[in-house]
C-alpha positions as CSV (number, residue, x, y, z in Angstrom):
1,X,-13.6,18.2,-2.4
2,X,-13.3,15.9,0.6
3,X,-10.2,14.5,1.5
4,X,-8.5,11.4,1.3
5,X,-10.6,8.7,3.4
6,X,-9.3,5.3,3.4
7,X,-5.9,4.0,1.8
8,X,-4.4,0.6,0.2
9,X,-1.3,0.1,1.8
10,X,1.0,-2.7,0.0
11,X,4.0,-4.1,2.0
12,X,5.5,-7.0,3.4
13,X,4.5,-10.0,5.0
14,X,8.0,-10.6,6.6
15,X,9.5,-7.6,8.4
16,X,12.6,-7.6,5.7
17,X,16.4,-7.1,7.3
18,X,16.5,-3.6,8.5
19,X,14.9,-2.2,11.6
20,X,13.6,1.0,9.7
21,X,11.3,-1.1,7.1
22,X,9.1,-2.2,10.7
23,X,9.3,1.5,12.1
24,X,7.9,2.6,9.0
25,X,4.7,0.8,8.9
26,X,4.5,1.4,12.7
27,X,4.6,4.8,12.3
28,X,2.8,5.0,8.3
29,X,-0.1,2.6,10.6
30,X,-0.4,5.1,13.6
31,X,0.1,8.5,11.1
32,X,-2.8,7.1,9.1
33,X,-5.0,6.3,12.3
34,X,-4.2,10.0,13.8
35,X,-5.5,11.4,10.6
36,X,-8.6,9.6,10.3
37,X,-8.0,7.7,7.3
38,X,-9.1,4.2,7.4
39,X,-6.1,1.3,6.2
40,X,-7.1,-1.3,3.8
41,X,-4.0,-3.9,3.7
42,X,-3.6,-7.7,2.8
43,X,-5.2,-8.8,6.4
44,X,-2.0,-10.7,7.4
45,X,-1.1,-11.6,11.0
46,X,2.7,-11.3,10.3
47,X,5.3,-9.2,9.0
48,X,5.1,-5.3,7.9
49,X,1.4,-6.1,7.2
50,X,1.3,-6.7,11.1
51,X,3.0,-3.8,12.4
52,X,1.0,-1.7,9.9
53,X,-2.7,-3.1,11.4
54,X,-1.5,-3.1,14.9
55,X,-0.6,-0.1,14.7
56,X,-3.3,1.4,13.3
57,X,-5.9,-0.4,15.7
58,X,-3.6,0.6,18.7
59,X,-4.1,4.7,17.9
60,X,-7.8,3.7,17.3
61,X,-7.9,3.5,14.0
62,X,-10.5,1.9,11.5
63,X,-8.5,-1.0,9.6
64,X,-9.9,-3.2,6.2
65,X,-8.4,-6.4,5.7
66,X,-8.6,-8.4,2.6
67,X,-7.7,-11.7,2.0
68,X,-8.1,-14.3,-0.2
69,X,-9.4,-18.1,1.3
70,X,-6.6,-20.0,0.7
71,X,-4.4,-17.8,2.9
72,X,-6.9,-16.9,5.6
73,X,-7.0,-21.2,5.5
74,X,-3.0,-20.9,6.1
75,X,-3.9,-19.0,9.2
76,X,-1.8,-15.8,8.3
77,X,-4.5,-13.0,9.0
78,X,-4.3,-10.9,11.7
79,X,-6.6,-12.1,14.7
80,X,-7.3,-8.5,15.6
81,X,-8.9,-6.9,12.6
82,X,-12.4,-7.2,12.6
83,X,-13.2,-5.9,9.7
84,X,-11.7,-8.9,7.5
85,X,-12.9,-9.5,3.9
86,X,-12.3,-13.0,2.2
87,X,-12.2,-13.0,-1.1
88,X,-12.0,-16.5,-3.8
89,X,-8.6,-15.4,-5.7
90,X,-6.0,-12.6,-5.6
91,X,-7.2,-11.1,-8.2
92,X,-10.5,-10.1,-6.5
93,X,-8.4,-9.3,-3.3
94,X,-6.5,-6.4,-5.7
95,X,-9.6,-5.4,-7.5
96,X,-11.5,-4.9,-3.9
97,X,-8.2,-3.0,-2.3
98,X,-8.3,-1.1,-5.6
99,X,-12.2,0.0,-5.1
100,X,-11.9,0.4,-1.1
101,X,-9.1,2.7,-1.7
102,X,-8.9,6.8,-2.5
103,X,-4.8,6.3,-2.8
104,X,-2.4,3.8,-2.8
105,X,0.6,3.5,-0.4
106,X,3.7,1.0,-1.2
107,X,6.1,0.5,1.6
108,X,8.8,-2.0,1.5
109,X,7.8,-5.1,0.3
110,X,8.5,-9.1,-1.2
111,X,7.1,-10.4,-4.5
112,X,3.4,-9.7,-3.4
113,X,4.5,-5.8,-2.7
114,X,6.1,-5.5,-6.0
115,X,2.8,-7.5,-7.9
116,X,0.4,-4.9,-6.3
117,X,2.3,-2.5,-7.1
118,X,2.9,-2.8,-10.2
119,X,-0.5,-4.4,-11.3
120,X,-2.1,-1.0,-9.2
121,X,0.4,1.6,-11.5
122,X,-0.5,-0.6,-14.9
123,X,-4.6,-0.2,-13.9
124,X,-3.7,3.2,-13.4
125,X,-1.7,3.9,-17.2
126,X,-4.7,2.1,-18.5
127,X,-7.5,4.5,-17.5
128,X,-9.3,2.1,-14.8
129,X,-8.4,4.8,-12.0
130,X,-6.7,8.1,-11.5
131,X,-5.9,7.2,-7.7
132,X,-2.4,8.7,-6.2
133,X,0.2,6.1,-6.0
134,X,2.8,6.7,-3.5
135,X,6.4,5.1,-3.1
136,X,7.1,5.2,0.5
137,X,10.7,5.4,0.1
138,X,12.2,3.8,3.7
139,X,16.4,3.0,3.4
140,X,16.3,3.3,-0.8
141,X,13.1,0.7,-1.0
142,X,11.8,2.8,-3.9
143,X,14.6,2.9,-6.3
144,X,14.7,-0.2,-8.0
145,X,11.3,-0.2,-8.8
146,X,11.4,3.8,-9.8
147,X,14.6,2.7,-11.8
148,X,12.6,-0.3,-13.4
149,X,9.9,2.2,-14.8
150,X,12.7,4.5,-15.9
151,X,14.8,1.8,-18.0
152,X,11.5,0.6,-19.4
153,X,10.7,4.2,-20.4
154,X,14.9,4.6,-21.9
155,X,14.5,1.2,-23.8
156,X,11.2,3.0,-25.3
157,X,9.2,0.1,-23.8
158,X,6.9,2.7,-21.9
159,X,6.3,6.7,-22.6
160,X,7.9,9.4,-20.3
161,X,4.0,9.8,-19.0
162,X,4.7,6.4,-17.0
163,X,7.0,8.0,-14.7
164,X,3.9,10.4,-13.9
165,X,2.0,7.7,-12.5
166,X,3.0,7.4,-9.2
167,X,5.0,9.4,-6.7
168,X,8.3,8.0,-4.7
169,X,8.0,10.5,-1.4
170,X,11.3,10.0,1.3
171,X,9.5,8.2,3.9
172,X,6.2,8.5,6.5
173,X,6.4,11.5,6.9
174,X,6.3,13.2,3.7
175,X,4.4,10.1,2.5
176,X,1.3,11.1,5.1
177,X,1.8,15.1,4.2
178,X,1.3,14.4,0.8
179,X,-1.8,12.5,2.0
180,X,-2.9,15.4,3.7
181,X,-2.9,17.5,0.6
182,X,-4.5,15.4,-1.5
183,X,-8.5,15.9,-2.2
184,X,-10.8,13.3,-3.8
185,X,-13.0,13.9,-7.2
């Protein structure tokens, strides 16, 4: 079975407070790139989403943006991506990410982060993919969400199985290892 060949990465459109949120999607954008495997992200000029693309395109790397018309008319995408998709609505931005994608990446992240997230983990309980999830965890970014899904699971709002459905890995590196060892059906 072939490898993993292109990945949704969810994260920021502001860079967030600590220094090691950017460094991350530097280095997740350039890891990705070295390997081969094509990044599919929100398009955006600014923020993690930037450092992510720019890194990526700066180690040569192929890079998918995807953006829905009312932002790109904001002027937020990234002026460097070439291969930016516009899309009528958000919800056919996630449902393209979604079919672009052979795994999901989360690194730190706003509202958006958490919506795609989350709306990519619930697609996932419900049968509409059996994609890897991944919780890049950079400085304890993972934990509240991981800790959501596991009060939801103790209040018997969601089966034990929910915790199966995605995977919190301590940072880049281990995040693009586990990549690396993952094949595609």
């Amino acid at each position: 079975m072939p490898g993993i060949r292109a990945v949704t990465v969810f994260c920021g459109s502001r860079e967030g407070n600590d220094p090691a949120f950017r460094a991350a999607a530097t280095a997740l954008g350039r890891g990705l790139a070295e390997a081969g495997i094509r990044v599919i992200y929100g398009g955006g000029g600014i923020g993690l989403m930037r450092a992510l693309a720019d890194a990526a395109l700066g180690a040569g790397g192929r890079v998918t943006g995807v953006m829905p018309a009312f932002l790109r008319r904001r002027e937020v995408a990234h002026p460097m991506v070439a291969d930016l998709i516009t899309t009528d609505s958000m919800q056919a931005r996630k449902r393209l990410m979604s079919e672009l994608a052979d795994a999901f990446v989360a690194l730190p992240g706003g509202l958006g982060t958490l919506d795609e997230t989350v709306e990519i983990l619930t697609w996932r309980q419900l049968g509409l993919h059996q994609k890897p999830i991944l919780l890049c965890d950079v400085a304890g970014s993972a934990a509240p969400l991981a800790a959501a899904v596991d009060a939801a699971i103790a209040q018997g709002f969601a089966g034990t199985e929910a915790r199966e459905l995605f995977e919190v890995t301590a940072g880049v590196e281990a995040t693009l290892a586990r990549l690396r060892s993952l094949s595609v059906d």
